[in-house]
N, C-alpha and C positions, 0 to 999 in steps of 0.2 A: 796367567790364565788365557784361556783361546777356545773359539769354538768350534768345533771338528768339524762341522755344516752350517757356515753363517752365513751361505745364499741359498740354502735349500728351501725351497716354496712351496712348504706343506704347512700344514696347522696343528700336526701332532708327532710328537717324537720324542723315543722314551726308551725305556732296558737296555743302556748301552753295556758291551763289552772292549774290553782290549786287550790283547797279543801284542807277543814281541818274536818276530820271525825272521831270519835272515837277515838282521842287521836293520830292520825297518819296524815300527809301531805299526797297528792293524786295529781298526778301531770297527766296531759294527753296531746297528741298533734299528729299531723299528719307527718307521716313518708313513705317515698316511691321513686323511683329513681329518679321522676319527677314531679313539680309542677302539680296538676291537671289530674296525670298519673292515670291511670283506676289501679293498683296496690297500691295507696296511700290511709293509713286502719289510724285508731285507734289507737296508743299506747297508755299505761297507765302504772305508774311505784308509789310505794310505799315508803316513806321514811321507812325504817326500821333498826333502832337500830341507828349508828350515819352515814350512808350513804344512796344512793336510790338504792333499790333493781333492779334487772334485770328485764328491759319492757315487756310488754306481747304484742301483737297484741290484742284487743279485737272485734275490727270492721271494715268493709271493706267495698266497693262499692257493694258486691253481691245483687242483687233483687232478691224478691220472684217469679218476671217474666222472672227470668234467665238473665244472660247478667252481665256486671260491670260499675259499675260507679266511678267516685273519691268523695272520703269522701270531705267534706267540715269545717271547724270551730266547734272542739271540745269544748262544754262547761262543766266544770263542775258545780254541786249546792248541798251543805250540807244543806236541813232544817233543822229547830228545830227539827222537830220528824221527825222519816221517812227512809227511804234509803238514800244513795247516788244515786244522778243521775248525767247522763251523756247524753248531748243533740250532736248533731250534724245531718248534711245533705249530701246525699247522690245526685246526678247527675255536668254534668261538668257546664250547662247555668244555670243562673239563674233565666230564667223562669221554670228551670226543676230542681230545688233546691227539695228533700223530706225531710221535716223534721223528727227525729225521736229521741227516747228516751230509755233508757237504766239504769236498776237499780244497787243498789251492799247494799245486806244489811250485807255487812263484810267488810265494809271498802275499799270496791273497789280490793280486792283478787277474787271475782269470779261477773259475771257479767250476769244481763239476759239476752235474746233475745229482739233484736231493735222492738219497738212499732211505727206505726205513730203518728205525735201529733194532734189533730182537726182540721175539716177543717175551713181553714181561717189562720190557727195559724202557725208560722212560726217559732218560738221557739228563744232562744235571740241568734244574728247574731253574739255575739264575746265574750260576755264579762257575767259574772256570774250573774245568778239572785241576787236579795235582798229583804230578808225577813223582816220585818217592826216588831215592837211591838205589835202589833196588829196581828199578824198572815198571815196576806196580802204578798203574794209574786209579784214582781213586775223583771219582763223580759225588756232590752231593746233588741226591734224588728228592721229590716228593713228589704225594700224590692231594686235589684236592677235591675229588668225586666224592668222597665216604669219607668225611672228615679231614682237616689238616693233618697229614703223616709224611715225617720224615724218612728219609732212606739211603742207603750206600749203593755203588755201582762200582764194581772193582773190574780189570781191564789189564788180564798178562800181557795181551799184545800190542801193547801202545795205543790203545783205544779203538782198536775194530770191534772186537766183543766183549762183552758184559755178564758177571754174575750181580743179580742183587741182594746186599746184605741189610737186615732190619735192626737196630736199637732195641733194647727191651723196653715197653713200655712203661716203666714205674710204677710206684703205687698213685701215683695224681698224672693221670694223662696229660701231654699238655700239645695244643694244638700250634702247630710248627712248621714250617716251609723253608724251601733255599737256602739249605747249608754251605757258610763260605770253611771252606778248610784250610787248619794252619799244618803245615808239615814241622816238630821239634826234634824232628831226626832219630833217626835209630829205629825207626819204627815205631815213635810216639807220634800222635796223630791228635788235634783238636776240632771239632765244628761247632762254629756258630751260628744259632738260627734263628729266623724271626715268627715273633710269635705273636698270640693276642692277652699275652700275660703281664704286659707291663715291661718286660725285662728281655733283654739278648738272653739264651738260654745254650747251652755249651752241654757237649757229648767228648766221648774221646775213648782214643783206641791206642792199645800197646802194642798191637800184634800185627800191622801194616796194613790196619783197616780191616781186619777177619771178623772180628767183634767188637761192639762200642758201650759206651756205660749210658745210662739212663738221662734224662735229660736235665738240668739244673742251673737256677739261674745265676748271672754273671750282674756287678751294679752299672751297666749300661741299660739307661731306657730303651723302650723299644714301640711307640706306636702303631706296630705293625706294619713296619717298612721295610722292605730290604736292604741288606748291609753287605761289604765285601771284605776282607781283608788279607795280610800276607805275614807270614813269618821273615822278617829278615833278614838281612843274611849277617848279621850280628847277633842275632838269637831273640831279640825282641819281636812283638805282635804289632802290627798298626792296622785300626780300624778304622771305617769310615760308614759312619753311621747317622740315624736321626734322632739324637737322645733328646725325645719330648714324651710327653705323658701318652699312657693310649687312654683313649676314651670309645665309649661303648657306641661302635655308628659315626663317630669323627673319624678326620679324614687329614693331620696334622702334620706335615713335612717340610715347612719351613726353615729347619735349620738343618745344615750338614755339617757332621763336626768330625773331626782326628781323634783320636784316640790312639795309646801307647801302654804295652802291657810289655814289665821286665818279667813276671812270674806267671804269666799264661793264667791267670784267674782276678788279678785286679787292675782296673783299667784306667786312666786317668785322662780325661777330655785337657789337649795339649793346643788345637787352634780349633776356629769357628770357621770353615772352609766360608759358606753362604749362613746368612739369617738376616729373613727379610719378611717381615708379614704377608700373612692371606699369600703367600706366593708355593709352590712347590722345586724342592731341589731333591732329589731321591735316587733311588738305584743304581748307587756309587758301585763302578767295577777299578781293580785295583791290581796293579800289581808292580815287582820292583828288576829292573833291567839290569844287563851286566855291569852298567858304570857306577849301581850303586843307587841309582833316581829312582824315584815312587810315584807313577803314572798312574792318575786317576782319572778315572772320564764319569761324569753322571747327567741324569735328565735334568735341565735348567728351564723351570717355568712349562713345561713339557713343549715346548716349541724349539728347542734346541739340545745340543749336546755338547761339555763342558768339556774342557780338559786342563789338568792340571796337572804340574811337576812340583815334586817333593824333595828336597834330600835331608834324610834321616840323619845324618850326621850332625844336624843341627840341631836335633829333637832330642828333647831332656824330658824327663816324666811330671813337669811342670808347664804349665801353660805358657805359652812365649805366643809372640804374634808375627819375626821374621820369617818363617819356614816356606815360603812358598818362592819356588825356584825360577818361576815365569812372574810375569805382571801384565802381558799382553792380553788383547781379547780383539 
């Protein structure tokens, strides 16, 4: 374990992301004295050589109509071909959320000027796109002006533009945010979302994300905190989640834990990454490299940002305690 910002001298920092680009880790997340502070920008730091380099600021609240607003939910997305991108939103309500976008074609060392992204198009709320075999890139959306609603963003051309696809909504609505998506190949597709239902709640699509099934839950708790996870590339699921009760107005994220699914619908808590009272660990982002590791970064205490190495090799659908591939910090 290690942390991607452990001189940065701010007093809030939180939604991190990470990419893996050109042979280098790309790590991003929101930094500033205060949740939601008209000063709270962009950072993005590099893994380079055997530590992470010192953060940059890339992005801030400024408009082009003068005035600041707080960044919102940095994402990062490595395509097959292409640049690095870097998605996130700009205003404090979320009826006044602007999406926008941002390139890096070095690896996330220099960075262009923010784009907005179409209209209609919201860009994905937390969690990293996923690019299919096929070439199909697939965003999970939400919206949360008019209720918590989930939504798809599909993307023929490596992620410049966007159709939005919607879930049908069930016979029991259920209120929902930041879809992490598993790719099961062939054009099976799952997403997991957070909810205020008690439970991780799962969608999914046959058809390379054209259409998705209604929404249902999975026995992952779910307090209503964001979660991440990845298909890997042995066909298994790993999550990283905050399996605690939700409670009505509690605020419960004390523990971050692993999770490992051989049948894409039962999950089994396999380590306890953090659990540490009255403390918060949350907004686990996740993903797994060519050599086979499972690179996870999340908010720690929200005054820093965590990173952890995984190898799944090790990982049995029972709980063990060796898995974790670093021990530094």
């Amino acid at each position: 374990m290690e942390f991607v910002n452990p001189e940065q001298n701010v007093s809030f920092c939180h939604a991190s992301t990470i990419a893996y680009k050109d042979g280098s880790l790309v790590a991003a997340w929101l930094a500033g004295n205060k949740e939601a502070g008209k000063d709270v920008g962009v950072w993005v730091a590099r893994f380079s050589g055997n530590h992470w380099a010192e953060p940059e600021r890339v992005a801030d609240g400024g408009s082009p109509e003068g005035g600041a607003r707080t960044t919102i939910n940095p994402v990062l997305f490595a395509p097959h071909n292409g640049p690095l991108m870097l998605f996130f939103s700009r205003g404090k309500l979320p009826a006044d959320w602007h999406p926008l976008r941002m390139t890096s074609i070095d690896g996330g060392r220099t960075w262009s000027k923010p784009i907005a992204l179409g209209p209609g198009v919201s860009g994905p709320a937390k969690n990293k796109p996923v690019q299919l075999s096929n070439g199909v890139v697939i965003a999970g959306g939400s919206t949360e002006d008019d209720g918590w609603k989930v939504h798809f963003e599909r993307s023929l051309d490596g992620g410049n533009t966007w159709e939005v696809v919607y879930p049908p909504v069930g016979s029991r609505p259920i209120q929902a945010i930041q879809p992490a998506i598993l790719d099961h190949g062939h054009g099976h597709l799952q997403a997991l979302v957070r909810t205020k239902n008690g439970f991780v709640f799962s969608t999914r699509s046959r058809d390379w994300g054209k259409t998705w099934s209604s929404l249902s839950p999975l026995n992952i708790p779910n307090p209503n905190s964001g979660l991440d996870g990845v298909t890997l590339a042995d066909g298994r699921d790993l999550i990283v989640a905050n399996p605690l009760p939700y409670v009505e107005g509690g605020w419960d994220r004390h523990k971050l834990s692993i999770f490992i699914s051989a049948d894409h619908q039962t999950y089994s808590n396999v380590l306890d990454i953090e659990n540490e009272a009255n403390e918060e660990f949350s907004y686990p982002a996740v993903i797994q490299t060519p050599d086979g590791k499972v690179h996870i970064t999340y908010t720690w205490k929200k005054t820093h940002i965590k990173h952890v190495v995984v190898d799944p090799q090790r990982i049995r659908t029972f709980r063990q305690t060796p898995l974790l591939e670093t021990e530094r910090q």
